[in-house]
Structures are given as structure tokens and as C-alpha cells.
C-alpha positions as semicolon CSV with decimal commas, in nm:
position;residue;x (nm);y (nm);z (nm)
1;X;-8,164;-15,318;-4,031
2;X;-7,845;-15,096;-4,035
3;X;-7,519;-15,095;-4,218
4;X;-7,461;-15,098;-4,584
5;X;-7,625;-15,237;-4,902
6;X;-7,462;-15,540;-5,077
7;X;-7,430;-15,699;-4,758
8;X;-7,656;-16,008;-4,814
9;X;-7,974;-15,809;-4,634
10;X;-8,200;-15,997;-4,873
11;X;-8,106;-16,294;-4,788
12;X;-8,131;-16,250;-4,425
13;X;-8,433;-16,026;-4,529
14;X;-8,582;-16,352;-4,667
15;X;-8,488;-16,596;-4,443
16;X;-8,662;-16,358;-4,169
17;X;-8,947;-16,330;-4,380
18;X;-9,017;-16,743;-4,366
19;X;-9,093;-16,756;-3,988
20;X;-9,372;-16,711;-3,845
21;X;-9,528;-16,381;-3,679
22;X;-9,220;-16,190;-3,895
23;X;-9,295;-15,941;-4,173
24;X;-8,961;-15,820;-4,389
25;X;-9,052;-15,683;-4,748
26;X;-8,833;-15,553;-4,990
27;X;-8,759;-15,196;-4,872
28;X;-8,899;-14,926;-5,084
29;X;-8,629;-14,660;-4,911
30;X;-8,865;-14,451;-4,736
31;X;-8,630;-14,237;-4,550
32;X;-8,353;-14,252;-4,734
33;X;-8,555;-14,105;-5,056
34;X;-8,789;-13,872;-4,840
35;X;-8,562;-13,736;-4,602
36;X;-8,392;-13,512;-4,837
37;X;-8,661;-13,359;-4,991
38;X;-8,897;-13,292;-4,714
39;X;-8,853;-12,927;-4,805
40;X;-9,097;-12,996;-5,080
41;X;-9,367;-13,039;-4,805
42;X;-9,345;-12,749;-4,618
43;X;-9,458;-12,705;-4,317
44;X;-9,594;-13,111;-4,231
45;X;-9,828;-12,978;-3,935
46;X;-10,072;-12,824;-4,237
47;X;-10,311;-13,119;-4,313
48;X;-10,290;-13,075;-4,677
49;X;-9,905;-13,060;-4,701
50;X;-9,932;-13,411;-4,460
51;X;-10,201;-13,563;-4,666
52;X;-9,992;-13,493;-4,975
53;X;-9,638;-13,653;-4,834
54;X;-9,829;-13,996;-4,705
55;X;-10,001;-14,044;-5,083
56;X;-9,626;-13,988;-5,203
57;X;-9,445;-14,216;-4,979
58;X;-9,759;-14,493;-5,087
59;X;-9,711;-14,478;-5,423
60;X;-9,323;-14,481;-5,398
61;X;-9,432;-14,803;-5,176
62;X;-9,677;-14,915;-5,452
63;X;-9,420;-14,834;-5,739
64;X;-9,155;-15,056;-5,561
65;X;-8,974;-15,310;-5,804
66;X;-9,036;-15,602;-5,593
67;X;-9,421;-15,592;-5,540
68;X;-9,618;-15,562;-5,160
69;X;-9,892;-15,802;-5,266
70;X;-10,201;-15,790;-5,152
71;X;-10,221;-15,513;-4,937
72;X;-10,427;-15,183;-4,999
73;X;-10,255;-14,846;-4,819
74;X;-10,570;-14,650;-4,681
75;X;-10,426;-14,329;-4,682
76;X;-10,713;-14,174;-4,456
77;X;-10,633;-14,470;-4,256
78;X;-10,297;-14,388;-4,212
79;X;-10,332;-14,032;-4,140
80;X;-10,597;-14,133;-3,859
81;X;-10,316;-14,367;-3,747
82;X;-10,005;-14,133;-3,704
83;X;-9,914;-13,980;-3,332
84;X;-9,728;-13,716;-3,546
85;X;-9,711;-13,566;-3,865
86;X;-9,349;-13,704;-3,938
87;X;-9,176;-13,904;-4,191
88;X;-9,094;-14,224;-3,967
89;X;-9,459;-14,216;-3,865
90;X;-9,534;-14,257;-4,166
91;X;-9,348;-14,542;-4,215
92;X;-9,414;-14,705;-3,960
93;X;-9,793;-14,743;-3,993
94;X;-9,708;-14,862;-4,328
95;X;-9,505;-15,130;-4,198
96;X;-9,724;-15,232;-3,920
97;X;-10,027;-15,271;-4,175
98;X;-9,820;-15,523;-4,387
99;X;-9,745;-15,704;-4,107
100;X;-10,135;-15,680;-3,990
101;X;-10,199;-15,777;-4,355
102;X;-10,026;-16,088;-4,288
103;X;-10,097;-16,144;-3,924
104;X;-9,727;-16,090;-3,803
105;X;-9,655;-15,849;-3,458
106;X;-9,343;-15,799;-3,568
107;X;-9,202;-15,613;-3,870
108;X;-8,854;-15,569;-3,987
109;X;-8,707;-15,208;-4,254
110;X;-8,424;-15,369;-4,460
111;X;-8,353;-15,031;-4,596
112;X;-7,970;-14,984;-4,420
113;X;-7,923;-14,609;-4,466
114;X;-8,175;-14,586;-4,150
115;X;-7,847;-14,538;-3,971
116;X;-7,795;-14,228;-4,130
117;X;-8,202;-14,145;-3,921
118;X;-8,128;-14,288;-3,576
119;X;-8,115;-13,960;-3,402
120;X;-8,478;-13,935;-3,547
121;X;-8,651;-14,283;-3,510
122;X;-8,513;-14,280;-3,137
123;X;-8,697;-13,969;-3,048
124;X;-8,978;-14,160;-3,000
125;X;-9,159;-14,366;-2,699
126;X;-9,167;-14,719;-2,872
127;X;-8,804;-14,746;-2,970
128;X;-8,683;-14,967;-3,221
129;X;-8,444;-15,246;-3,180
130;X;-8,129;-15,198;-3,474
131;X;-7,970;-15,503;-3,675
132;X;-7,619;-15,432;-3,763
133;X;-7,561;-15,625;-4,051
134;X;-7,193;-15,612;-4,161
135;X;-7,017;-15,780;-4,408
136;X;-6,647;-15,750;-4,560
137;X;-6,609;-15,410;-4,710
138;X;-6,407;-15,493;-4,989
139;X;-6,650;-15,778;-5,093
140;X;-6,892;-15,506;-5,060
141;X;-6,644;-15,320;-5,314
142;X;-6,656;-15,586;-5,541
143;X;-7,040;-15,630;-5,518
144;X;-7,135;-15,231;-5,575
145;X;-6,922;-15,230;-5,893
146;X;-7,130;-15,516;-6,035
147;X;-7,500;-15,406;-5,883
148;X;-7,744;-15,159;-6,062
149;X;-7,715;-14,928;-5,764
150;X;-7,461;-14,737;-5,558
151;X;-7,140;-14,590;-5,606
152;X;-6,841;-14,708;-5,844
153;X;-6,538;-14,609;-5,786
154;X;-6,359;-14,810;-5,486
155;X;-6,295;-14,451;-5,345
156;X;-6,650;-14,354;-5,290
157;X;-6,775;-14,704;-5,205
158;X;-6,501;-14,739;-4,900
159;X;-6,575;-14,380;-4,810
160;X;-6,947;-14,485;-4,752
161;X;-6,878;-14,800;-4,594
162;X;-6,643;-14,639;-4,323
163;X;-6,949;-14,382;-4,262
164;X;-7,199;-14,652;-4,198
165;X;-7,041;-14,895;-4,070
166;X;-6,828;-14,633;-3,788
167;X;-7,202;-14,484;-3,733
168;X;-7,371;-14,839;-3,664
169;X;-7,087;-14,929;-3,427
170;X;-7,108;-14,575;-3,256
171;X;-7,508;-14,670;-3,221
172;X;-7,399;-15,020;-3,044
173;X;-7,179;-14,846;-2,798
174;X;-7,445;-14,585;-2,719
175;X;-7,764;-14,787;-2,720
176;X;-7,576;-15,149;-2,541
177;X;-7,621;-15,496;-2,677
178;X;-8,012;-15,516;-2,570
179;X;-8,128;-15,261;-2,843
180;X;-7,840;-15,360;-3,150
181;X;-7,743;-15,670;-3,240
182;X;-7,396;-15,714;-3,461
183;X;-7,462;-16,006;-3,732
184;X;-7,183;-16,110;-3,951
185;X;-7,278;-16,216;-4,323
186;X;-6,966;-16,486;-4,332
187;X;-7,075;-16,595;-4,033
188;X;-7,452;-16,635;-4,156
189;X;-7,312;-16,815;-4,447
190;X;-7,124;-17,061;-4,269
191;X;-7,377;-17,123;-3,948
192;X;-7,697;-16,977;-4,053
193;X;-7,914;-17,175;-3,772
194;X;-7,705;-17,041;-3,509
195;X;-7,711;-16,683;-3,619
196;X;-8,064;-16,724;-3,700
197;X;-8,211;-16,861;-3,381
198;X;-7,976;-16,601;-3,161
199;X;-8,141;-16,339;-3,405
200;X;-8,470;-16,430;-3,325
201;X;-8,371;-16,468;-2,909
202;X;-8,282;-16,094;-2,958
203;X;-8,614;-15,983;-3,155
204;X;-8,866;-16,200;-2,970
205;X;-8,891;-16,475;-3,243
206;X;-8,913;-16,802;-3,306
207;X;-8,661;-17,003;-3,472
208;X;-8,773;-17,252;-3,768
209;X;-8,620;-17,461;-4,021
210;X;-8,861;-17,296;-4,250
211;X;-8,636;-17,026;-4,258
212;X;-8,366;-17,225;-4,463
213;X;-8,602;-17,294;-4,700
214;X;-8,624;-16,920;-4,801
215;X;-8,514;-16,930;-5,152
216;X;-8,821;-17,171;-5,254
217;X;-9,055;-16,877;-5,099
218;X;-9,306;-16,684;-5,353
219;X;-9,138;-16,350;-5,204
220;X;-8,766;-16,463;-5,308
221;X;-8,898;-16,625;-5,673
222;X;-9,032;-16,211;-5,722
223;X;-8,735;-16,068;-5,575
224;X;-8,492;-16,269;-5,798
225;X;-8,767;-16,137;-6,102
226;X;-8,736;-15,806;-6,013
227;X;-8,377;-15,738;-6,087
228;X;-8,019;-15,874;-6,160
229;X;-7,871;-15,780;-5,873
230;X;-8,123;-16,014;-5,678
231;X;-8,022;-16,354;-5,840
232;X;-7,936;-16,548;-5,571
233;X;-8,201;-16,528;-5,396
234;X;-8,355;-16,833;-5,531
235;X;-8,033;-17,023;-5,459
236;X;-7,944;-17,214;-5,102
237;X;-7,704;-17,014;-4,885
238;X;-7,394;-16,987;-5,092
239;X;-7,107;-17,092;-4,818
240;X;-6,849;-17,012;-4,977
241;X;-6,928;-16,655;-5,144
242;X;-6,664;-16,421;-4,906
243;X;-6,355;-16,360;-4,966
244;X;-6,414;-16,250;-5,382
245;X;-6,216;-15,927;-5,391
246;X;-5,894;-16,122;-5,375
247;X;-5,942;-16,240;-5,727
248;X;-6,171;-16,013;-5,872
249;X;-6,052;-15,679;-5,714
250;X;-5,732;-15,527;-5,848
251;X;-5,408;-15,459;-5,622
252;X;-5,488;-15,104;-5,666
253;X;-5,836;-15,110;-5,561
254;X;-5,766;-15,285;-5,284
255;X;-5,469;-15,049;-5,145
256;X;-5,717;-14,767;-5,209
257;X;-6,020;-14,958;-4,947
258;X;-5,783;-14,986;-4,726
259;X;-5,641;-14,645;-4,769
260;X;-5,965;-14,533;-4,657
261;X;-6,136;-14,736;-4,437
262;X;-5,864;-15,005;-4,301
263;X;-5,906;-14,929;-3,958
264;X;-6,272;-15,004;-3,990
265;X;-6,193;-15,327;-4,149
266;X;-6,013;-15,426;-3,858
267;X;-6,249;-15,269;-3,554
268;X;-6,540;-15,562;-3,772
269;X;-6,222;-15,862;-3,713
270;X;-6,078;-15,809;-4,089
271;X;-5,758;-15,847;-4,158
272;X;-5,616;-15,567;-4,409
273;X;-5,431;-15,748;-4,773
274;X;-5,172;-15,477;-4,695
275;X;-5,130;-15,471;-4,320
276;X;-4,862;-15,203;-4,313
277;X;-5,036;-14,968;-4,499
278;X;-5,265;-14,674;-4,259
279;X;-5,525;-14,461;-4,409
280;X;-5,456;-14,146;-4,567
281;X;-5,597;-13,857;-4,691
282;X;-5,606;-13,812;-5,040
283;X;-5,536;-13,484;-5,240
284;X;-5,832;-13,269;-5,392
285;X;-5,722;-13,411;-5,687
286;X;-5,724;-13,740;-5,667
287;X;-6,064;-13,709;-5,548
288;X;-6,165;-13,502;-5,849
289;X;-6,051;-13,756;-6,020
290;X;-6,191;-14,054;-5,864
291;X;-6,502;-13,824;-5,893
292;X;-6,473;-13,823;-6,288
293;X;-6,416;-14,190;-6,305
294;X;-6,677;-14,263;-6,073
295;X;-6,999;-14,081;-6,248
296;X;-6,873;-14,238;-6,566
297;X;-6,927;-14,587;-6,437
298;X;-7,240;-14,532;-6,346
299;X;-7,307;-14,407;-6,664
300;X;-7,168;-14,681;-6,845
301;X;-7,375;-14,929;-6,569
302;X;-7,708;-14,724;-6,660
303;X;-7,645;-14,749;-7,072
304;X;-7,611;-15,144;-7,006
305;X;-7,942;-15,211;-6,791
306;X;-8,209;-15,441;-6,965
307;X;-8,508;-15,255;-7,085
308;X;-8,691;-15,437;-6,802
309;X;-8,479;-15,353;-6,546
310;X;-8,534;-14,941;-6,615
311;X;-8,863;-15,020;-6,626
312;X;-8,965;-15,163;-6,348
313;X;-8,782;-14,856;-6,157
314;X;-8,881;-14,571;-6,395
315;X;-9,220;-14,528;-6,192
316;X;-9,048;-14,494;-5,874
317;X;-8,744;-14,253;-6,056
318;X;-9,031;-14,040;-6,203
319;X;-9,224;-13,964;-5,848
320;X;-8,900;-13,889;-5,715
321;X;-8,788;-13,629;-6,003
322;X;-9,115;-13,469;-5,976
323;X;-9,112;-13,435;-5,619
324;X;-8,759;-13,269;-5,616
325;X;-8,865;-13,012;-5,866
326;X;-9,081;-12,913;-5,616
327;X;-8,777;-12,846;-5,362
328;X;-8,702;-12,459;-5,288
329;X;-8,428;-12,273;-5,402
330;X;-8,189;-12,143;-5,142
């Protein structure tokens, strides 16, 4: 899956997960973590610098907030299993034992920064099929500033959104409608069957019922126990949850989404709250001091978090801290 969090990918995460011969667990953000600090690795063709990057990436997998039950990672066994000693190969025999684990051939990454990797996961033979999942920007806005994660000013979150969303589009027009499929979240809200069984056409699926009935599922009941932000999970499809930003955004936030990523808004069929108004580019100041304003809501965001909530991520934080001291200085 492709595109940008906060764009209902565990709900259609979920409802994927309910059919039959599908695997989709909660995303423990391989790439996206790893990525960036393969440096700490060195060179990955030494066994022992390999061997020590697939125990990492297991216990990040094993430390993840929402729980892969009942599967053991055989390290050894995934080492044996790898064509190559790289990152996505890693991954990918993870994935494909989960979905062995629970007898599904095919296996779905919710993490949507992958766009930011496609130049690497299409390097090789087997070549994955992408699931643009895209969902009104500003609603995405309005759902960052509320969520545990992500950016908080409405400066940096458009600025993301354009990125990902111009760079899964970009993918689409390079790779053709056979290998990326475009999937609307209003449109999933208000026909979910149709979306769904065209979904599964394109990934070699079949289409059940049981998939409505995702929010009754053991894997959405520890999904919406594993964090705030995860809620309504456990709820039927909420049909009428677009469209939010035009009470709950300000005026100002919204001129400044649209300041930066309005033409995107329009390329996904959105129509812009202040059609006469073109993007810009702002001043070095204005950024600095969206900047400011920015790391000081997530501050404030962090300070607020339940006891429980920092918990269940401080294993995960504390791999990741101790991995990047490990990084060399340039």
C-alpha cells in the first residue's frame, strides 16, 4: 500500500485481512525506520553485519504495538531464505511467513511511505503490485493534528501529502493500471463492496461479505487496544466521515493546504475551498516559523499521551535510538 497515513489504511487493512487466502498486519514500518539508518550495518554482504540487521528488524516486528500473534521469526530461517542481503528481502520473507503462518499466498505492507522505496522494491524479479490509497488531504490535515504520529503544523502535513501523493501518481503513470491500482477512501466509505471486490479482481482475490464484518475481527478488537488513534476500527464503515476540515479546520489552515498542495488536490478530483487561490512559495521565514510551531505541537501531543500509549511504543522507540547511535559521523 502507497500514499499517506491517516488515510483509512486500517480499515481497508482490516477489511483485506477478513478474506480468505489474504494476510495484512499492522505494519511495523520496516523500511521506513530501517532505511535511514542502514549505515549502522555496514557493509550488509558481511554475514555478521546481515545476521545483526534481520534480529533488529524482528524485534522491531516483535515490539510492534499491535501484536503478530502466533508466529515465531526464525532468524536462521530467514537468512537461509533471502536471495540477497537487502532490506526489502528482509521484509519480505517476514511477510510471506505470516502469511504461511496463516495459510494465505498473498500478503499485503500497509506501511505507505513504501513509495518513498519503489525505485528499490522494483529492482527485483517478482515485482510487487502498489495500492494507491488516497484520501482528501485536508481531512488528512485534520486527522494528523489529532493522531499520536506525524507532523502538526498544516504546512508540513500538506508539504508531505503533495510528496506522496505526486510520487504515487508518478508510479501509476510509469508502471500502467495492471501493477497500481488508485482506491479512493470516500469512495470506500460510500460503496465499500464495489471497491472491495474490484480490489480483489486486481490482486487475485476473492471477494466476501466477510470482509464487512471486519470490525468484529480479533485483529481490529487489538488494533483499536493498541492505541487512540485506532478507535474506529471496531466501528462499521463510518459513511459519512469526509468532508471534516470544513468545520474543524480553520480558514487559515485551509488557505495554507491549498497554498501548498492545491494542484494535487485537484489532479485526485478535489475541489479547492478557495478556488482562485494557486500555490506559492513561502518565505524562509514563514517556514521557520511554521517550523517552531510545528515541533511544539508535537511536543505538546507527546506530554498528553496516556501512560499506556508510550508504553506500548517505548520498546520499539528504544531499538530504534540505540540503533541510530550506532550511525557514523560524516
Amino acid at each position: 500500500m502507497i500514499g499517506t497515513q491517516r488515510s483509512g489504511s486500517n480499515l481497508l487493512r482490516l477489511m483485506l485481512n477478513q478474506l480468505k487466502g489474504v494476510s495484512a498486519p499492522h505494519p511495523p514500518h520496516i523500511l521506513e525506520r530501517f532505511m535511514p539508518l542502514l549505515p549502522a550495518y555496514g557493509d550488509l554482504e558481511n554475514p555478521e553485519n546481515f545476521a545483526r540487521l534481520v534480529e533488529d528488524v524482528c524485534l522491531l516486528v516483535e515490539y510492534n504495538p499491535v501484536p503478530w500473534p502466533g508466529i515465531l521469526l526464525d532468524r536462521k530461517a530467514i537468512i537461509e531464505r533471502v536471495e540477497r542481503p537487502t532490506l526489502p528481502e528482509i521484509t519480505r520473507i517476514i511477510y510471506e511467513m505470516k502469511a504461511e503462518h496463516e495459510g494465505a499466498a498473498i500478503w499485503m505492507c500497509k506501511s505507505m511511505a513504501n513509495i518513498r522505496y519503489a525505485e528499490e522494491l522494483e529492482k527485483y524479479t517478482e515485482k510487487p503490485l502498489y495500492l494507491h490509497l488516497f484520501r482528501d488531504g485536508r481531512d488528512v490535515a485534520l486527522s494528523f493534528k489529532k493522531a499520536i504520529v506525524g507532523e502538526k503544523h498544516i504546512y508540513h502535513i500538506a508539504r508531505q501529502w503533495k510528496q506522496e501523493q505526486e510520487a504515487s501518481i508518478k508510479l501509476r503513470e510509469s508502471l500502467g493500471a495492471g501493477r497500481v491500482i488508485q482506491v479512493r477512501y470516500e469512495d470506500l466509505l460510500s460503496q465499500p463492496q464495489r471497491v472491495l471486490s474490484e480490489l480483489c479482481s486486481f490482486i487475485g482475490a476473492e471477494y466476501s461479505d466477510a470482509a464487512m464484518e471486519y470490525y468484529q475481527s480479533d485483529e481490529s478488537k487489538e488494533t483499536a487496544n493498541s492505541g487512540l488513534m485506532w478507535q474506529n476500527v471496531v466501528k462499521p464503515v463510518l459513511s459519512d466521515n469526509h468532508n471534516k476540515f470544513l468545520k474543524e479546520l480553520s480558514e487559515e489552515d485551509i488557505l495554507i493546504f491549498e497554498q501548498v498542495a492545491g494542484d494535487t488536490l485537484e489532479k485526485l478530483g478535489y475541489k479547492k475551498h478557495f478556488p482562485t487561490e494557486k500555490e506559492r512559495d513561502f518565505s524562509e521565514e514563514e517556514i521557520a516559523l511554521f517550523s517552531e510551531s510545528n515541533l511544539k505541537m508535537k511536543q505538546e501531543v507527546r506530554r498528553q499521551l496516556k501512560p499506556e500509549d508510550l508504553l506500548k511504543r517505548k520498546a520499539q522507540e528504544e531499538l530504534l535510538r540505540s540503533v541510530s547511535s550506532r550511525m557514523p559521523v560524516l
